[in-house]
gemmi code that builds the backbone of each chain (N, CA, C; Angstrom):
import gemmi

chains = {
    "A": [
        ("UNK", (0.850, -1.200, 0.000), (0.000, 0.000, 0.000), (0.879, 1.242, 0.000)),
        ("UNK", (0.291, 2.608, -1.039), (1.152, 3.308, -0.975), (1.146, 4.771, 0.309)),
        ("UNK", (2.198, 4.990, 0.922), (1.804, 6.125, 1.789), (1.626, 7.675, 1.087)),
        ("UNK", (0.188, 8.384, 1.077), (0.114, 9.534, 0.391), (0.458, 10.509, 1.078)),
        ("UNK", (1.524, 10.958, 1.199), (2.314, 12.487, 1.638), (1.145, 13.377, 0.980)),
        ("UNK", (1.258, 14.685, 2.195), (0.506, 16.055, 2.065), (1.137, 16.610, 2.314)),
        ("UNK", (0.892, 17.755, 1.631), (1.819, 18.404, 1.661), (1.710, 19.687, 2.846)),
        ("UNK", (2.720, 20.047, 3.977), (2.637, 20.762, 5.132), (2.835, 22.347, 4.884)),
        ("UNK", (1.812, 22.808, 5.278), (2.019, 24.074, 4.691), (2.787, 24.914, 5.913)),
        ("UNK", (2.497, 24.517, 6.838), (3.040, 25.010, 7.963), (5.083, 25.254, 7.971)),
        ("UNK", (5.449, 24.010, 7.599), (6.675, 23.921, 7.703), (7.458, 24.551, 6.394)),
        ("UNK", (6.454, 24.587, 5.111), (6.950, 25.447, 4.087), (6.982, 27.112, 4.325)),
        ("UNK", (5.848, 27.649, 5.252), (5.592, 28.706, 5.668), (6.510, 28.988, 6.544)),
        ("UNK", (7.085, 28.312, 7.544), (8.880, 28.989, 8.236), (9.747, 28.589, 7.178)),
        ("UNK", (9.999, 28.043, 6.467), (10.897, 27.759, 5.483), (11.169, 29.196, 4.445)),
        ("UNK", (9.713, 29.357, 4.045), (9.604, 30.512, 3.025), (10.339, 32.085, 4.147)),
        ("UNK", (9.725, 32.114, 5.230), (9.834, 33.194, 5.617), (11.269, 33.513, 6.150)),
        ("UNK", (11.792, 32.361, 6.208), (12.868, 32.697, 6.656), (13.735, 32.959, 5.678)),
        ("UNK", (13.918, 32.234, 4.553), (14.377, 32.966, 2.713), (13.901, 34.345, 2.771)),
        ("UNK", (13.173, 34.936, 3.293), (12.579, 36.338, 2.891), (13.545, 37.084, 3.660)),
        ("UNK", (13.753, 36.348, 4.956), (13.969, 37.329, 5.905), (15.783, 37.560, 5.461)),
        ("UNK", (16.245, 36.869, 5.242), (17.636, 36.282, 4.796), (18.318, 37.413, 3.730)),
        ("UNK", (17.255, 37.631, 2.818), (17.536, 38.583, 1.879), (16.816, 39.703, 2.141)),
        ("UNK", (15.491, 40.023, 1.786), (15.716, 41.529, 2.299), (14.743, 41.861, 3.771)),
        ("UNK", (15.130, 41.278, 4.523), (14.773, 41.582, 6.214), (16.027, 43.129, 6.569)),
        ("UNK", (15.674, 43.887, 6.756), (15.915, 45.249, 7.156), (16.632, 46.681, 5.800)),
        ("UNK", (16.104, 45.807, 5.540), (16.795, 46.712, 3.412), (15.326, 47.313, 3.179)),
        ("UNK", (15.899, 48.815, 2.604), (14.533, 49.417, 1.531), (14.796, 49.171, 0.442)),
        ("UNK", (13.473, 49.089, -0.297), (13.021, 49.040, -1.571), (13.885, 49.852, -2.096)),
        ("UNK", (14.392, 48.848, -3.256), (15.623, 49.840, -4.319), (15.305, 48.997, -5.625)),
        ("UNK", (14.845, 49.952, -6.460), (14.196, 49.833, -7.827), (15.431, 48.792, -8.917)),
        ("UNK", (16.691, 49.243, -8.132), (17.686, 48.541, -9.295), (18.169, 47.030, -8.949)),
        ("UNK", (18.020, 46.927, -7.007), (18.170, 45.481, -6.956), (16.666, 44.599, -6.797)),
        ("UNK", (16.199, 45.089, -7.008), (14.560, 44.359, -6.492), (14.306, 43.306, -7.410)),
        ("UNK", (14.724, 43.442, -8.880), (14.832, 41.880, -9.587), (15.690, 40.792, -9.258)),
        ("UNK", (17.234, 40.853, -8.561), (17.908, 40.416, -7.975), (17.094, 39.319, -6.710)),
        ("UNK", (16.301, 40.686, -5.975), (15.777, 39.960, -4.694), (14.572, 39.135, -5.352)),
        ("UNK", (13.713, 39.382, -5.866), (12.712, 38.388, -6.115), (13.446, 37.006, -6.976)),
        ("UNK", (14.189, 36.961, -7.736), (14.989, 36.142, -7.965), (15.512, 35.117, -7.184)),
        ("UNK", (16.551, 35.472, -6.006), (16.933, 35.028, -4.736), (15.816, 34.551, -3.992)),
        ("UNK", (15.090, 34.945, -4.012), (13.903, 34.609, -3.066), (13.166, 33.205, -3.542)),
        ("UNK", (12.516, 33.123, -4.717), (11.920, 31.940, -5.701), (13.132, 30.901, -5.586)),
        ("UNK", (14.553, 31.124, -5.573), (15.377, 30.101, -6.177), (15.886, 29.567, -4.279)),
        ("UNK", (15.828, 30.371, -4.058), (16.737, 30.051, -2.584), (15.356, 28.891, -1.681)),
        ("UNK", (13.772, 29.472, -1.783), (12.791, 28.799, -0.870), (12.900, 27.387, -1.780)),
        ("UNK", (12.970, 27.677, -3.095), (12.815, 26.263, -4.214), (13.926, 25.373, -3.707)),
        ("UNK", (15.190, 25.666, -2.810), (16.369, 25.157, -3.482), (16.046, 24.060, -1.791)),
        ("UNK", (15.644, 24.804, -0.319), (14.982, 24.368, 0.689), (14.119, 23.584, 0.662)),
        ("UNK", (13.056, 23.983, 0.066), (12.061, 22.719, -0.345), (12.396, 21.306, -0.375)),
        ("UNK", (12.782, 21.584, -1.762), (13.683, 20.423, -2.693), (14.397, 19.107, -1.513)),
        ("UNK", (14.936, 20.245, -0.835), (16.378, 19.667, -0.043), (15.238, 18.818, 0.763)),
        ("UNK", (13.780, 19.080, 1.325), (12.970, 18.198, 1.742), (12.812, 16.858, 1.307)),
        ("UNK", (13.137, 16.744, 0.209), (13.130, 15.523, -0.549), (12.035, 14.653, 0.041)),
        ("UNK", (10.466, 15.625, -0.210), (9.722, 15.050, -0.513), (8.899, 14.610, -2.018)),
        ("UNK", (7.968, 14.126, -2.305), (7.746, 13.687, -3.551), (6.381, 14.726, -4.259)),
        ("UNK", (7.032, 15.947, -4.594), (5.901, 17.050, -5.021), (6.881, 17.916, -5.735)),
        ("UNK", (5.731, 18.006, -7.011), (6.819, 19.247, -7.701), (6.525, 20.333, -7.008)),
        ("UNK", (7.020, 21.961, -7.182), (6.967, 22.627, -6.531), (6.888, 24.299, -7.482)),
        ("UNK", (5.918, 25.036, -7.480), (6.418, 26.493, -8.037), (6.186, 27.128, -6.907)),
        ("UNK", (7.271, 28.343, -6.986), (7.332, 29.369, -5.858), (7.095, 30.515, -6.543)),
        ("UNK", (6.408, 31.329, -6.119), (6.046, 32.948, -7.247), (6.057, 33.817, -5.913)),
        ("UNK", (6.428, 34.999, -6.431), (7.144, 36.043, -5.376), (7.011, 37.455, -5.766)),
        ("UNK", (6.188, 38.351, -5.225), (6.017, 39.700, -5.770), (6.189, 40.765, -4.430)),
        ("UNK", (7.228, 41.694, -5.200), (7.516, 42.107, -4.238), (6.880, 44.204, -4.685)),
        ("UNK", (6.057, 44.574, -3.685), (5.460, 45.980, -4.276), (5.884, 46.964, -3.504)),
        ("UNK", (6.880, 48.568, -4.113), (6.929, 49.674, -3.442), (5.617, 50.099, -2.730)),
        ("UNK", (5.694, 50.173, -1.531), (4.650, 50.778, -0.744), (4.105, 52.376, -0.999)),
        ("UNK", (3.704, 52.718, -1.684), (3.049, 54.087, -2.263), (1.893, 54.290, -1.887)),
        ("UNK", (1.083, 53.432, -1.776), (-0.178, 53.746, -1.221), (-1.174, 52.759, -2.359)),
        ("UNK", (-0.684, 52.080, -3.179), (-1.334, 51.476, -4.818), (-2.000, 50.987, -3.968)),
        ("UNK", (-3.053, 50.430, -4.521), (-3.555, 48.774, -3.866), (-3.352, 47.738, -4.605)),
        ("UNK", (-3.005, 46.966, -3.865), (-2.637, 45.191, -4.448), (-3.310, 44.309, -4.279)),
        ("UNK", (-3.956, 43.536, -5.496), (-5.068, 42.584, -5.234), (-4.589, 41.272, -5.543)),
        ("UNK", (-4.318, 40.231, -5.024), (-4.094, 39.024, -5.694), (-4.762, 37.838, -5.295)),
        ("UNK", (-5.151, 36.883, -6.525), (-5.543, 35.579, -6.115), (-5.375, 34.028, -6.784)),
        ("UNK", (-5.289, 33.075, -6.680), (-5.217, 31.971, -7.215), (-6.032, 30.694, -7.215)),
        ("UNK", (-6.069, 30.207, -8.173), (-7.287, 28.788, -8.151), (-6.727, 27.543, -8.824)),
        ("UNK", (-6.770, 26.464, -8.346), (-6.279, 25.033, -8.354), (-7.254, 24.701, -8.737)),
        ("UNK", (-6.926, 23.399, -9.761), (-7.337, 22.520, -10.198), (-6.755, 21.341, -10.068)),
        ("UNK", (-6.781, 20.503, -8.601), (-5.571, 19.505, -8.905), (-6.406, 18.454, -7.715)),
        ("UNK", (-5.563, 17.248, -6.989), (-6.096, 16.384, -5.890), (-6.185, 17.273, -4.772)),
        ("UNK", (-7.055, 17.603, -4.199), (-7.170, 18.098, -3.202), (-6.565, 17.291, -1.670)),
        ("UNK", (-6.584, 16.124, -1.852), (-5.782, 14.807, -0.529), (-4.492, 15.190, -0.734)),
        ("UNK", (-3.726, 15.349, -1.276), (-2.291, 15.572, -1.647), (-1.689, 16.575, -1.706)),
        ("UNK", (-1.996, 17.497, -2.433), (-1.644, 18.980, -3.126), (-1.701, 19.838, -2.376)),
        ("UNK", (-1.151, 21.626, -2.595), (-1.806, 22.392, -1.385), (-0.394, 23.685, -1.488)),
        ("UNK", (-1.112, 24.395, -1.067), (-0.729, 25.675, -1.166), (-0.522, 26.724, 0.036)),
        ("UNK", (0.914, 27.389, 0.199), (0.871, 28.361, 1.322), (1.351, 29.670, 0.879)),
        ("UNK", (1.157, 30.320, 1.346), (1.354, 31.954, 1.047), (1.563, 32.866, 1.966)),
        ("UNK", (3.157, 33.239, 2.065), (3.622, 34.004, 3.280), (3.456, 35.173, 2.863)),
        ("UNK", (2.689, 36.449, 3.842), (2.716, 37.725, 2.970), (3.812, 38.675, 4.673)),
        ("UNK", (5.072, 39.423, 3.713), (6.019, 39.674, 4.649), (5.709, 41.311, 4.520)),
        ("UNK", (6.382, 42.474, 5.203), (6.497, 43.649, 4.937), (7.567, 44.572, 5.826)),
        ("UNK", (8.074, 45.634, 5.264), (8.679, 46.097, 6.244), (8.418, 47.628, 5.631)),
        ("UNK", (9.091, 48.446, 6.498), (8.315, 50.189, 6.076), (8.498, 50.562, 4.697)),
        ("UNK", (9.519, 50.006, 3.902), (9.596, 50.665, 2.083), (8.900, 49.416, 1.216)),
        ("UNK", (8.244, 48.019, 1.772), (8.110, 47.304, 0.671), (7.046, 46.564, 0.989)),
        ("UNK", (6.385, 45.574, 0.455), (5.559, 44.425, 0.607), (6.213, 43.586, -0.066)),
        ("UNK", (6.338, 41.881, 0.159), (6.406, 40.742, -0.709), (5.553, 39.664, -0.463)),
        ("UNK", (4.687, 39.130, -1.325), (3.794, 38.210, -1.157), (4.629, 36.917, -1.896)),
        ("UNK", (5.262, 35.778, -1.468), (5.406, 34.524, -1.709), (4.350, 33.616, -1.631)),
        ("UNK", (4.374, 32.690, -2.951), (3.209, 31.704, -2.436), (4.226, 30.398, -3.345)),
        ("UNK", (3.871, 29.640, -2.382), (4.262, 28.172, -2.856), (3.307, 27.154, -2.940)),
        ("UNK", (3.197, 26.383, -3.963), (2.050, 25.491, -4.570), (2.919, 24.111, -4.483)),
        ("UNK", (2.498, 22.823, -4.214), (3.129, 21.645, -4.309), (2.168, 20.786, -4.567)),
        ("UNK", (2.244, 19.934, -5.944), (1.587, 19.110, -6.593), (1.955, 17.323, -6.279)),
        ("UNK", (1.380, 17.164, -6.216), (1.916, 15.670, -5.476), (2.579, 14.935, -7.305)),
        ("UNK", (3.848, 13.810, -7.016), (4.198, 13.253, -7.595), (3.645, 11.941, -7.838)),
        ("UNK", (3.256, 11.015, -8.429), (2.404, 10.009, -8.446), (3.016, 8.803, -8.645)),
        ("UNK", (4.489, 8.978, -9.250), (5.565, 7.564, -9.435), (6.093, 7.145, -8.769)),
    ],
    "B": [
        ("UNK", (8.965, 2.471, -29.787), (7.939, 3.705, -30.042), (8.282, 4.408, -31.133)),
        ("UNK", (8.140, 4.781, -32.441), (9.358, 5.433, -33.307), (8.748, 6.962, -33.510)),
        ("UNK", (9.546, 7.858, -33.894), (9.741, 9.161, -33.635), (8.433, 10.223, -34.020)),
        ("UNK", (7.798, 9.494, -35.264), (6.273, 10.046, -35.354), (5.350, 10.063, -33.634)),
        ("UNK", (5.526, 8.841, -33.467), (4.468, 8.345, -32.486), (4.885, 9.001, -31.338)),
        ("UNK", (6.605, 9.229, -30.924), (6.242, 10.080, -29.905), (6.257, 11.424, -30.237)),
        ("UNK", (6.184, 12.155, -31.404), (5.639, 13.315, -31.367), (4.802, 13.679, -30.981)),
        ("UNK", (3.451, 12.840, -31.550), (1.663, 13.002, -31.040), (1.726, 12.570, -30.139)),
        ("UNK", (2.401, 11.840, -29.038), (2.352, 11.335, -27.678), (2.931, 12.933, -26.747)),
        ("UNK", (3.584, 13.439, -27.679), (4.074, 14.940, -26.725), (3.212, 15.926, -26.706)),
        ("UNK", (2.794, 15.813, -28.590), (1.684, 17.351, -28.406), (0.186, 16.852, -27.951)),
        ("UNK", (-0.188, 15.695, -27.620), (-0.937, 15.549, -27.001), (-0.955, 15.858, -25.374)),
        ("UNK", (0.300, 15.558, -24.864), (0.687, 15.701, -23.231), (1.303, 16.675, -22.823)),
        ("UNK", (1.803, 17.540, -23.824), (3.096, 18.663, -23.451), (2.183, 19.918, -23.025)),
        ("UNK", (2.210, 20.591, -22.193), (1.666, 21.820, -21.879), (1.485, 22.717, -23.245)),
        ("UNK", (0.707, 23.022, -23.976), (0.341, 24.258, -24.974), (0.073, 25.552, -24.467)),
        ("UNK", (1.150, 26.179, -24.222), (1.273, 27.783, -24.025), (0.441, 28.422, -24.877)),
        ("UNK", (0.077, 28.181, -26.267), (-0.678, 29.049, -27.306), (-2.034, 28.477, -27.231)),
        ("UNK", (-2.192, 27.899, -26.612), (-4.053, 27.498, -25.925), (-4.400, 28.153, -24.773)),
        ("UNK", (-3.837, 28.355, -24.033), (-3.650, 29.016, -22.271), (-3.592, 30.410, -22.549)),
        ("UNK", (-3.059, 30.762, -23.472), (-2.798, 32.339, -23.981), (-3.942, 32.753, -23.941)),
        ("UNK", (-4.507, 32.082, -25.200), (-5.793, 32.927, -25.430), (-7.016, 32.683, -24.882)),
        ("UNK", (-7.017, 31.599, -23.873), (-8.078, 31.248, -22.782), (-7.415, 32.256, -21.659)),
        ("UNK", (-6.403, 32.931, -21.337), (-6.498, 33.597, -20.196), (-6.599, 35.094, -21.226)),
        ("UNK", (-6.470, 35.389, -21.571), (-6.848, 36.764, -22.440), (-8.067, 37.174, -22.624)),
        ("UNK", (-8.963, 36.177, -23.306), (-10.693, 36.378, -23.427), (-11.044, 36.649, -21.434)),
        ("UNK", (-10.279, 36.074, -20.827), (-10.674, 35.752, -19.699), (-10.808, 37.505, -18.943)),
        ("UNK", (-9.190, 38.133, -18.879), (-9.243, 39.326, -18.214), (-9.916, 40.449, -19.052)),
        ("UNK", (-9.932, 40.130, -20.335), (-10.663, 41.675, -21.399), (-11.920, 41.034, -21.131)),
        ("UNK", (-12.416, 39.779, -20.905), (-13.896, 40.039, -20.188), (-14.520, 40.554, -19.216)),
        ("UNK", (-13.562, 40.216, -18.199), (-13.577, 41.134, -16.756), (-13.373, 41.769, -16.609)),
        ("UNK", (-12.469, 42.530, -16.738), (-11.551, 44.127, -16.878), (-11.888, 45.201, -17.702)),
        ("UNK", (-12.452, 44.907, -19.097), (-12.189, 45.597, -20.334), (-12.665, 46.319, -20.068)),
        ("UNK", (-12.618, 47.612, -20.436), (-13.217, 48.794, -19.981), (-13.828, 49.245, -18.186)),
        ("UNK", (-13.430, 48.735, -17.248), (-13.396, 49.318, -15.753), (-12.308, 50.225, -15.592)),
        ("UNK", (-12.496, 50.782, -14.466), (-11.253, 52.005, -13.991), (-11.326, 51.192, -12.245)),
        ("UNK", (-9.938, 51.060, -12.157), (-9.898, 50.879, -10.669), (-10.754, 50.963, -9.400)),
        ("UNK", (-11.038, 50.036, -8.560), (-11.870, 50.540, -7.442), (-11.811, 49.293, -6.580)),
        ("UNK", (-11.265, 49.885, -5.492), (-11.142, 48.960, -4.352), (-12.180, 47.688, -3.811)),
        ("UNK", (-13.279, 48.475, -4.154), (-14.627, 47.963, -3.491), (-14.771, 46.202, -4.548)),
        ("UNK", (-14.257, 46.200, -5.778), (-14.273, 45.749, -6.762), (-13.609, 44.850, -7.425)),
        ("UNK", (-11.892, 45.180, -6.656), (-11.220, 44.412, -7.318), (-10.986, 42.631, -7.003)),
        ("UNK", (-11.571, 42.417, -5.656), (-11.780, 41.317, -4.911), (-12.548, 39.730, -5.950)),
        ("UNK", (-13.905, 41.055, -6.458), (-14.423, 40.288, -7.127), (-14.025, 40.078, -8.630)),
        ("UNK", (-12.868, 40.941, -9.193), (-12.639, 40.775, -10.471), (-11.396, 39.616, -10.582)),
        ("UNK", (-10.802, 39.519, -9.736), (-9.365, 38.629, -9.403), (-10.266, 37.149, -9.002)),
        ("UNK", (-11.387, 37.052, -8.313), (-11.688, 36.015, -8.540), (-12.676, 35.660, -9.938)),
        ("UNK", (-12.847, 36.726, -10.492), (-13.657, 35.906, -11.594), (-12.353, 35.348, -12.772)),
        ("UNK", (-11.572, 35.793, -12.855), (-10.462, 35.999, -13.864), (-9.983, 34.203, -13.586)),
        ("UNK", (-9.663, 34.363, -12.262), (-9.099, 33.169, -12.079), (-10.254, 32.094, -11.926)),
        ("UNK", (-11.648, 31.837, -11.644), (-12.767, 31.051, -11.717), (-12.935, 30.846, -13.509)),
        ("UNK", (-12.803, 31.986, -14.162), (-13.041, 32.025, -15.859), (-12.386, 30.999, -16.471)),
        ("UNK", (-10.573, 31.202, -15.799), (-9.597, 30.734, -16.846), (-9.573, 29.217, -16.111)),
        ("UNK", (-9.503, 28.741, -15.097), (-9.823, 27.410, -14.701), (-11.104, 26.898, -14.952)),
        ("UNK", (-12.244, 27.074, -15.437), (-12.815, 26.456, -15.821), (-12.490, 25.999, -17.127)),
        ("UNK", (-12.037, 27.147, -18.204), (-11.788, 26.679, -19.397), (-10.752, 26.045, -19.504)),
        ("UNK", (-10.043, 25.567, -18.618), (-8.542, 25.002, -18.647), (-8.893, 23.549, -18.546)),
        ("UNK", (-9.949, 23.331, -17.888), (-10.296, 22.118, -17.524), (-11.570, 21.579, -18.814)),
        ("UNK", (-11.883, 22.591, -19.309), (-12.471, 21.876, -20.524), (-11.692, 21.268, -21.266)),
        ("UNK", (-10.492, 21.797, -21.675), (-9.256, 21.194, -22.656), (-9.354, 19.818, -22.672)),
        ("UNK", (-9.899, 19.395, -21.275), (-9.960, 17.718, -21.046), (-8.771, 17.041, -21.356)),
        ("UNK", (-7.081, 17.926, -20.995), (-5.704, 17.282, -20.788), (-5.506, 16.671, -19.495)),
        ("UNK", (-4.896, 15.579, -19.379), (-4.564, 15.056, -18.258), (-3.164, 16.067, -17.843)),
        ("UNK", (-3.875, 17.262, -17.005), (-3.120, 18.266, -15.907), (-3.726, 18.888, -14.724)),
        ("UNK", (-2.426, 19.334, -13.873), (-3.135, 20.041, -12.492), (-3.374, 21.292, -13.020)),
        ("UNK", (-3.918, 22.408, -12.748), (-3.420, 23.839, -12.772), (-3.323, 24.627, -11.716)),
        ("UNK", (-2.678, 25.532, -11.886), (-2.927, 26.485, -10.876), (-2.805, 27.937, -11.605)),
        ("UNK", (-4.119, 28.678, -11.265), (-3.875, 29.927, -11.883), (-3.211, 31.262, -10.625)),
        ("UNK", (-2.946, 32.110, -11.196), (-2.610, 33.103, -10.223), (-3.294, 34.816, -11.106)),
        ("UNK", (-3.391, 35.434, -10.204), (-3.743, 36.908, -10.799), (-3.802, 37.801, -9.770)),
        ("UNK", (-2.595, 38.762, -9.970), (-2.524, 40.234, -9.840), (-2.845, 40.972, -10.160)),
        ("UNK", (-3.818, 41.759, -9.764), (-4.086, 43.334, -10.077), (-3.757, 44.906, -9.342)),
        ("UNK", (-3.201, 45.164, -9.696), (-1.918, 46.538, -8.735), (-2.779, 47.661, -9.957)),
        ("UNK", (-3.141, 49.093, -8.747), (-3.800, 49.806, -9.078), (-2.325, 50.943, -9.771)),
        ("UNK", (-2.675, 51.978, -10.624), (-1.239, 52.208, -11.369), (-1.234, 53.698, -10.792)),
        ("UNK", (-0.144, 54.033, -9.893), (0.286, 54.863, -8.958), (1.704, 55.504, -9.465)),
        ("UNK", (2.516, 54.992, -9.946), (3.956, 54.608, -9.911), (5.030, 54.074, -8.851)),
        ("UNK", (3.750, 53.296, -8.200), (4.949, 52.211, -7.590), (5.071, 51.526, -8.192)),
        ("UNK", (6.453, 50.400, -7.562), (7.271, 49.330, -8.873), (6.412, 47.908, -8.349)),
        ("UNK", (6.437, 46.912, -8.977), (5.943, 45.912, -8.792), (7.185, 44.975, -9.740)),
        ("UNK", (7.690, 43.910, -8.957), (8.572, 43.252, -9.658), (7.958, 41.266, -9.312)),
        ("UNK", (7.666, 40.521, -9.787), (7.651, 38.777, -9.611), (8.431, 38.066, -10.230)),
        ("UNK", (8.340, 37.280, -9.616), (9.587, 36.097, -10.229), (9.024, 34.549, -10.004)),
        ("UNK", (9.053, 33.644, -10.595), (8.900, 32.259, -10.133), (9.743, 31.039, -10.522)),
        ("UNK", (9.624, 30.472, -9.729), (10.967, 29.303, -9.720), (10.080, 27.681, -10.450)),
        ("UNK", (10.231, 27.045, -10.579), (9.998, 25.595, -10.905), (10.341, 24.657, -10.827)),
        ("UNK", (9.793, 23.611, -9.831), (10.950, 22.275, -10.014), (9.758, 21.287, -10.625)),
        ("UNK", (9.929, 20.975, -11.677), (9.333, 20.224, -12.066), (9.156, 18.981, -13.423)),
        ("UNK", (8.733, 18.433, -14.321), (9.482, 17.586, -15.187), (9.049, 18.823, -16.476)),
        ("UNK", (10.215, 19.208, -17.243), (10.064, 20.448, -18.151), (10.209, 19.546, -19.671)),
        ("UNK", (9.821, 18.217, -19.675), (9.649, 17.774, -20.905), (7.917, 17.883, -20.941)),
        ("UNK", (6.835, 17.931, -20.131), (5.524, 17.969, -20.141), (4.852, 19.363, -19.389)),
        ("UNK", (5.685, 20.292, -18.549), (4.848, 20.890, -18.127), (5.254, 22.184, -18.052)),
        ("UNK", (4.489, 22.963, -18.325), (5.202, 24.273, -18.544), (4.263, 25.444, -17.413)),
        ("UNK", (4.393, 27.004, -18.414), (3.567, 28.243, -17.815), (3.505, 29.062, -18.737)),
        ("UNK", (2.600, 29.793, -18.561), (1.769, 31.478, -19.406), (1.539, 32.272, -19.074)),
        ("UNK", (2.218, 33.758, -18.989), (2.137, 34.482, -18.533), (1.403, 35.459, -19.385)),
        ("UNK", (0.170, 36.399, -18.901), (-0.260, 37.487, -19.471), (-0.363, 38.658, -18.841)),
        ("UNK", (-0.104, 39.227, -19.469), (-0.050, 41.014, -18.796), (-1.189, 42.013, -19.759)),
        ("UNK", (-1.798, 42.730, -18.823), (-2.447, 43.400, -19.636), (-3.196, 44.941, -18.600)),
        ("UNK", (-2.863, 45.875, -19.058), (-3.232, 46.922, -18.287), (-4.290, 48.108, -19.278)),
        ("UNK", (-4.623, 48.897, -18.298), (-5.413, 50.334, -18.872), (-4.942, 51.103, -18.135)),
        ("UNK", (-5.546, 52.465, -18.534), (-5.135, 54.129, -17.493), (-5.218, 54.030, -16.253)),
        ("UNK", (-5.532, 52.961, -15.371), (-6.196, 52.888, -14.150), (-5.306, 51.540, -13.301)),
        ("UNK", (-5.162, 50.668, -14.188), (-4.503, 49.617, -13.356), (-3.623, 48.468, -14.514)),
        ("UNK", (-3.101, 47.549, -13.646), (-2.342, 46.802, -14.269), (-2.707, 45.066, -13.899)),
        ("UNK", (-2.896, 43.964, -14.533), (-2.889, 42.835, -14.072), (-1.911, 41.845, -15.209)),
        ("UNK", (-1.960, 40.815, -13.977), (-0.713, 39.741, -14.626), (-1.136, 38.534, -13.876)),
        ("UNK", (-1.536, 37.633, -15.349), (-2.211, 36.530, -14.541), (-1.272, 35.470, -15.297)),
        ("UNK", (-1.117, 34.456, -14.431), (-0.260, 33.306, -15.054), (-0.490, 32.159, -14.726)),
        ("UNK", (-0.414, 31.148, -15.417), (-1.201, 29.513, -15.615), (0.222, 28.509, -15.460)),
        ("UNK", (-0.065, 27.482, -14.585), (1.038, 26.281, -14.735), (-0.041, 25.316, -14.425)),
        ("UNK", (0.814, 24.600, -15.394), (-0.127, 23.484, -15.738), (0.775, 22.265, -15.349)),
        ("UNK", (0.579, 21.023, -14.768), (1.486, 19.826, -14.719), (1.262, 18.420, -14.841)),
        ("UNK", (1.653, 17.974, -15.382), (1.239, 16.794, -16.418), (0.888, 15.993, -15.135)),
        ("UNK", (-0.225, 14.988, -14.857), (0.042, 13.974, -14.156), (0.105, 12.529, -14.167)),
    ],
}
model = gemmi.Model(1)
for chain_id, residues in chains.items():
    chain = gemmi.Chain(chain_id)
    for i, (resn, *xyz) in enumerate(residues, 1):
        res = gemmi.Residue()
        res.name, res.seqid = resn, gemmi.SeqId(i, " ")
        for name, pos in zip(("N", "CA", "C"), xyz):
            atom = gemmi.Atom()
            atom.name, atom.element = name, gemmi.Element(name[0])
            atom.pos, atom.b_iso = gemmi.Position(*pos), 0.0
            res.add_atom(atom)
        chain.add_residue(res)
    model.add_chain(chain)
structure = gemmi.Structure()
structure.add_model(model)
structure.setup_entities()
């Protein structure tokens, strides 16, 4: 019989936040490295995950917004096993920025 | 298996970016097209966008997961920068990104799809 892993959102959620915090935890928003950081951020939580070496693929998406006053709306919808699959979304901030990370993990089936 | 056969074995299974395109496009110029920003509003337009384009994703009737995503950032001149990573098998499964804005706001909705 096979054991079906779920995926923990909890333990991806200190995982993620602490990648956030790693890179830009006490830095302002600077227009010229901010592709750098969202970069670092997607590859560094992906690279943690992974190292879980559990059996789920994984996308990490990462937006990071100058605080001006805009408003930011975001949302997402699955279509997948609901027993298996599953999704967390750390939303971080500090006085020059917002970054919303969300990580999705699809169960592997082989 | 010889090399015809797994062609149609790929474009049958391989993620189609130029199908997803234009199912998430009809999707936000249906919802969006002609509105001007408004808070009260945008709650419900981010979920129709993403309810629109997953339903039609799932008509395709491909054996895949999806997951849609959608941003809408009201246009101020603050910066907005995303990025996303992937670990996943990149001979079957891919992503689509669309962007599309007016005088008032900006959205960016994007589709991954994964073979199962």
């Amino acid at each position: 019989m096979e054991d079906r892993v779920s995926f923990n959102t909890d333990e991806a959620s200190v995982t993620v936040k602490e990648c956030i915090e790693g890179i830009i935890g006490g830095i302002d928003y600077n227009q010229n490295k901010v592709n750098q950081w969202t970069a670092s951020i997607v590859e560094h939580s992906l690279t943690q995950l992974v190292k879980q070496g559990k059996p789920f693929k994984f996308i990490v998406n990462c937006a990071i917004m100058q605080k001006s006053g805009a408003g930011l709306h975001t949302a997402n919808s699955c279509y997948w096993d609901t027993a298996t699959d599953g999704s967390c979304t750390v939303r971080w901030e500090n006085r020059t920025m917002y970054c919303v990370v969300s990580v999705f993990a699809v169960a592997v089936t082989c | 298996m010889n090399l015809h056969c797994k062609w149609i074995l790929y474009t049958l299974t391989a993620f189609d970016a130029d199908d997803v395109f234009g199912i998430i496009k009809e999707s936000v110029e249906g919802t969006m097209g002609g509105n001007i920003f408004q808070q009260n509003r945008v709650d419900q337009w981010t979920s129709n966008v993403v309810e629109l384009c997953l339903s039609q994703l799932s008509k395709l009737g491909k054996p895949f997961k999806y997951i849609v995503t959608c941003i809408i950032m009201q246009r101020n001149g603050a910066g907005l920068q995303t990025a996303s990573s992937c670990f996943w098998d990149d001979t079957t499964d891919g992503s689509c990104t669309f962007k599309w804005e007016n005088e008032s706001m900006h959205c960016i909705v994007t589709v991954f799809g994964l073979a199962i």
